[in-house]
Every structure is written in C-alpha cells, then in structure tokens.
C-alpha positions as CSV (number, residue, x, y, z in Angstrom):
1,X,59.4,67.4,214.7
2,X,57.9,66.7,218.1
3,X,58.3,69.4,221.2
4,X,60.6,68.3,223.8
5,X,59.1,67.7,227.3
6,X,61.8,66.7,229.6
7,X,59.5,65.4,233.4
8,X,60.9,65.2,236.8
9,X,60.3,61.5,238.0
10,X,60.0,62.0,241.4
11,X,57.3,63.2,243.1
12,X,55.8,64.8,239.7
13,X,55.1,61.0,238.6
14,X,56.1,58.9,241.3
15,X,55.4,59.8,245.1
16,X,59.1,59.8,246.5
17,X,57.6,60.1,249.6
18,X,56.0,57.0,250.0
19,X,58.3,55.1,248.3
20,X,61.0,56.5,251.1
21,X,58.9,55.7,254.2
22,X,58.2,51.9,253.0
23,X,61.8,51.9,252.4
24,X,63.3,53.5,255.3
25,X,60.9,51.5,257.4
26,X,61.8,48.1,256.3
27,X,65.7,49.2,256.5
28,X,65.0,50.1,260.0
29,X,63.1,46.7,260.8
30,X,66.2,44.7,259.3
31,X,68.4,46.8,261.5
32,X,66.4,45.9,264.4
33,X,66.6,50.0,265.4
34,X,63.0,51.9,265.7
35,X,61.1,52.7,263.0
36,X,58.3,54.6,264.5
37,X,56.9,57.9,262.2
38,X,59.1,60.4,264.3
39,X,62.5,58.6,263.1
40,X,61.2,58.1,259.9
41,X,60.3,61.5,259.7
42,X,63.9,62.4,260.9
43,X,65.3,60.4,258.1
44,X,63.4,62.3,255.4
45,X,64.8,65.8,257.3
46,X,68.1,64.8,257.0
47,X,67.9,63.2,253.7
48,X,66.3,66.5,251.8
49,X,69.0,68.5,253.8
50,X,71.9,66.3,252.2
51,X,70.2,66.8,248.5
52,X,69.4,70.6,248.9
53,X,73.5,70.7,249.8
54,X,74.0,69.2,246.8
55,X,71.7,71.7,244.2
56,X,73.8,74.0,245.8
57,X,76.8,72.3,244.9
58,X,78.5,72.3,248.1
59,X,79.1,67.7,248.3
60,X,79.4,65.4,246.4
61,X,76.9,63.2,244.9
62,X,78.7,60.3,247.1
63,X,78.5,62.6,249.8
64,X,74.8,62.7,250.1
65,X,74.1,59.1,249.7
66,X,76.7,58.1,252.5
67,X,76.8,61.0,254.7
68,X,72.5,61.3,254.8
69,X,73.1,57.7,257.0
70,X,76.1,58.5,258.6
71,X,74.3,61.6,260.4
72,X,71.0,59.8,260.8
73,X,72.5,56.6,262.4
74,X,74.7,58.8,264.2
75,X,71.6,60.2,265.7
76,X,69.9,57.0,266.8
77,X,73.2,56.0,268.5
78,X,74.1,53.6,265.9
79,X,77.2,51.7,265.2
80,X,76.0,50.0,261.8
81,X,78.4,51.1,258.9
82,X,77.0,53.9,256.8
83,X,78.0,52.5,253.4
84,X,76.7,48.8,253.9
85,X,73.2,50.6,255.5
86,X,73.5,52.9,252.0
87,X,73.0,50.0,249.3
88,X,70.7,48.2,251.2
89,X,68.4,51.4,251.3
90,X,69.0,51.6,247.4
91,X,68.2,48.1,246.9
92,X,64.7,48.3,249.2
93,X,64.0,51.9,247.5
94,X,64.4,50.5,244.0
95,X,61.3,48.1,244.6
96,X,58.1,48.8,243.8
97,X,56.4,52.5,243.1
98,X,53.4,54.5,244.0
99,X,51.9,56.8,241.1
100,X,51.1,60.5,241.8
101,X,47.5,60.9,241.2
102,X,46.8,61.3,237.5
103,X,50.2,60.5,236.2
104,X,49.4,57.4,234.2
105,X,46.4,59.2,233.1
106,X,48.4,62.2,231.9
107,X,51.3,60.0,230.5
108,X,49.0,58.4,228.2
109,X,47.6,61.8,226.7
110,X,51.5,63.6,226.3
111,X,53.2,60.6,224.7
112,X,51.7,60.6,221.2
113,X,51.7,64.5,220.9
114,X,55.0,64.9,222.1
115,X,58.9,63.5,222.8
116,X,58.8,62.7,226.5
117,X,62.1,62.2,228.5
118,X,62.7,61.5,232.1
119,X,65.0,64.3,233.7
120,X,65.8,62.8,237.1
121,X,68.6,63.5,240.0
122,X,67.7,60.3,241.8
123,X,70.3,57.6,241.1
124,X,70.5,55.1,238.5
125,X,69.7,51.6,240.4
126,X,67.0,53.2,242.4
127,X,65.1,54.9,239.5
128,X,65.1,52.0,236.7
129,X,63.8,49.8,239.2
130,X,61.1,52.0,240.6
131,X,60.3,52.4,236.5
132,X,60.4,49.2,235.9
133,X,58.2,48.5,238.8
134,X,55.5,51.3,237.3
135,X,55.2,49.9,233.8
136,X,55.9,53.5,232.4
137,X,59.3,53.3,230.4
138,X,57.3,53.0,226.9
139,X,55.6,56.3,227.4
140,X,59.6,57.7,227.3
141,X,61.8,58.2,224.5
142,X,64.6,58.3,226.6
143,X,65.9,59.0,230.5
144,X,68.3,61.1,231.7
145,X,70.3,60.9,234.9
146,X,72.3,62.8,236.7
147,X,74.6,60.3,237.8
148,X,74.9,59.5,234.4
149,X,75.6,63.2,232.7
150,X,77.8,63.6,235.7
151,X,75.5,67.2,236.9
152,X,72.5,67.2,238.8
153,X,70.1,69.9,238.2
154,X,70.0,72.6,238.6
155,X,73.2,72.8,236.9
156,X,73.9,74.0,233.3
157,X,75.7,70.7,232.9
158,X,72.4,68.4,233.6
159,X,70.8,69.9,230.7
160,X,73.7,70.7,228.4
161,X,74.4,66.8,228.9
162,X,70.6,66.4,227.5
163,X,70.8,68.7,224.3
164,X,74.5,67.1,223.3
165,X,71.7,63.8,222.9
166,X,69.3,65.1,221.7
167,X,70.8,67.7,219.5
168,X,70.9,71.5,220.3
169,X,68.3,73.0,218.1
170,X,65.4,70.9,220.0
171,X,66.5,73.0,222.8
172,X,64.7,75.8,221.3
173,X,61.0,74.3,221.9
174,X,62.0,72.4,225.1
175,X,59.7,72.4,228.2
176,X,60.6,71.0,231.6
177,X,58.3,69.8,234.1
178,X,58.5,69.1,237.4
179,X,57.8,70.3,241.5
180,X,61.4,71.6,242.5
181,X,61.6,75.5,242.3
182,X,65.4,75.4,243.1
183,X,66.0,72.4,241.1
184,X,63.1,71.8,237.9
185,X,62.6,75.1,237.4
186,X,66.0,76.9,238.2
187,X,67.5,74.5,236.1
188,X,65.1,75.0,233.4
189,X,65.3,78.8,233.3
190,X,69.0,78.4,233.4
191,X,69.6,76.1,230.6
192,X,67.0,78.7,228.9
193,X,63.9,76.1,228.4
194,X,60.3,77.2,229.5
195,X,59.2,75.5,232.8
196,X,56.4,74.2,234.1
197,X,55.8,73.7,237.7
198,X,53.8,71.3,239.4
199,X,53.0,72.9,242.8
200,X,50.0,69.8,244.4
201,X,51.0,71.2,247.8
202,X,50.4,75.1,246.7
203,X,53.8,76.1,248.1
204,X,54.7,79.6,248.0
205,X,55.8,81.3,245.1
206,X,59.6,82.9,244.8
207,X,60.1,86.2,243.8
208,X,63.3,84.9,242.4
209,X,62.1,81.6,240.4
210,X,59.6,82.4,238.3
211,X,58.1,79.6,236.0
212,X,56.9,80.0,233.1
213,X,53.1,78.2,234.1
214,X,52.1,76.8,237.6
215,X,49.7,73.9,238.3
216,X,48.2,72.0,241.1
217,X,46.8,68.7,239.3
218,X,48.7,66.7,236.6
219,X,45.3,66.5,234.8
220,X,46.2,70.1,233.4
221,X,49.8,69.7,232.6
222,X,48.7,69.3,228.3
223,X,46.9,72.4,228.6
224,X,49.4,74.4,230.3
225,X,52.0,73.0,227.9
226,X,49.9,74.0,225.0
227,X,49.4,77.5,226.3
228,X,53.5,77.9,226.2
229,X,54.6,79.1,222.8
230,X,56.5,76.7,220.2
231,X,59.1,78.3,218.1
232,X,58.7,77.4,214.3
C-alpha cells in the first residue's frame, strides 16, 4: 500500500498571493474604489487576520469570509454590502492560478510513488476552480476541504474527517506537507502524522511547532519525505 501524503494547496502549490492581488484588484476596479498596492496590501492584512482568528477557533468560517470585507470596506469608507462584495471576490479568486516554482515539477515525481491528497482550508468554489484552472487534479487521489469535513486545520476534526475516508490504519505512515506552522504542521503533529514544512521565505522557527523536516525549495520535498520513516 502506497504512503499517504496529504499537501497544503495554497501557497505550497499554488501562490495564494498572487492569485489574491489579481483578484482583489479587479474586485476593486468593478467597485470603482482604489486599488492602488497600499489597499491591496491592507486587504491581505486584514484577510490573514480573519483566517488566523479562525485556526484559533475564535469565528466562524462565515465569519471570516463576510466580516474580512465588512472591516476592509469599512476602512475605505464604503457603503457596498459585504456579502454581495464576498461572492464576487470568490467568483474572481476562483479563476485562473499561478504555480509555486517547482510544483508541477514535484507533482509529477510524488504521484506514482505515492497516494497524494489535497488538504486545504480555502473554500470549496474557490479551490476547484483554481485546480481546474492548473490542470493538476489527476496528480490527486482525492481532496479534502475544510468546508467540507466541517473543521479547518489545525483541528483534530480536519484530519479525523480524512482518516474516516481513507481508513485509520493509513494514518500510521501519513505525511503532511505544507508552509503554515500553526495550521500544516500543528495540525499534523496533533492528528499524530509526521510533517513536513515548506519554509521558501526562511521564516523563523518555533520553539513550540517543531516539524518533523524543513525545506526551502519543493524540488527537495521526495527526498525529505524519503528520509521520514514508514511503519511496516
């Protein structure tokens, strides 16, 4: 039986970043309010504030996705409605992709040799079109979202939700991968998986969230997963 590697999607094989100021940027053109780099930049602030609440478990999922917009139009004097701003940013998010450098490369090499799922807290309509845009899907056995397993990582439930699919003893040889100390890697060590995290940026460590390899360059993800032990 194949190992189970369960990948992050975002910003481990697609740049979120990128994606989010395209998309924020065309929402803002519609919208006839600024879009220079400084509000886009203000977006992103207040967007990662809303999903770091969340990890934390302290909103709701529907809480991030309407109150991110509600505070940032709030802050650019805005009276557009939040939830009608909210799935239009979905829909404008969801098209297209941009590829984190090596990932089809690294895709290519993991699929044969191993079980590869997509562990993902981004939301359903946004992420299958962004995969669908990127041509990747074959390369996964399966995806896993949070909005669908109702738990986002890092929560126990995320992953518990994953090994009730794919049955609990492939939990055993299960590596997940991803850039998120406080959400990959916490929520690997909590569910009891080996971790691998993908640090391009060279971030700081935590003396509190300790993966089990680090790397800086997709290109050596199979040999770091390699080096991890498989139980037999």
């Amino acid at each position: 039986m194949k190992r189970v590697i369960l990948m992050d999607l975002d910003d481990t094989i697609l740049d979120f970043g990128r994606a989010e100021s395209r998309g924020i940027g065309r929402l803002l053109t519609e919208l006839g309010l600024p879009s220079d780099e400084g509000v886009r930049a203000l977006y992103s602030e207040i967007n990662l504030k809303h999903w770091k609440r969340l990890e934390r478990g302290e909103i709701t999922r529907r809480e991030v996705l309407v109150g991110r917009f509600r505070e940032f139009l709030a802050h650019l004097g805005s009276s557009h409605d939040p939830e009608t701003v909210q799935a239009r940013y979905e829909h404008l998010l969801s098209e297209g992709h941009f590829f984190i450098d090596g990932a089809p490369e690294v895709l290519k090499i993991l699929s044969p040799r191993y079980d590869l799922y997509l562990a993902s807290n981004g939301t359903g309509v946004v992420q299958r079109g962004r995969l669908q845009s990127a041509g990747i899907l074959p390369y996964f056995c399966g995806c896993f979202l949070s909005e669908d397993l109702g738990a986002e990582k890092p929560k126990p439930g995320f992953f518990d939700g994953v090994f009730r699919a794919l049955g609990e003893e492939r939990r055993a040889g299960a590596v997940m991968v991803g850039d998120s100390l406080t959400s990959d890697i916490l929520g690997g060590i909590r569910a009891g998986i080996a971790t691998v995290w993908f640090n391009p940026k060279h971030r700081p460590p935590s003396s509190e969230i300790c993966p089990d390899r680090e790397i800086s360059s997709l290109a050596d993800l199979p040999a770091a997963i390699e080096e991890i032990p498989y139980p037999t």
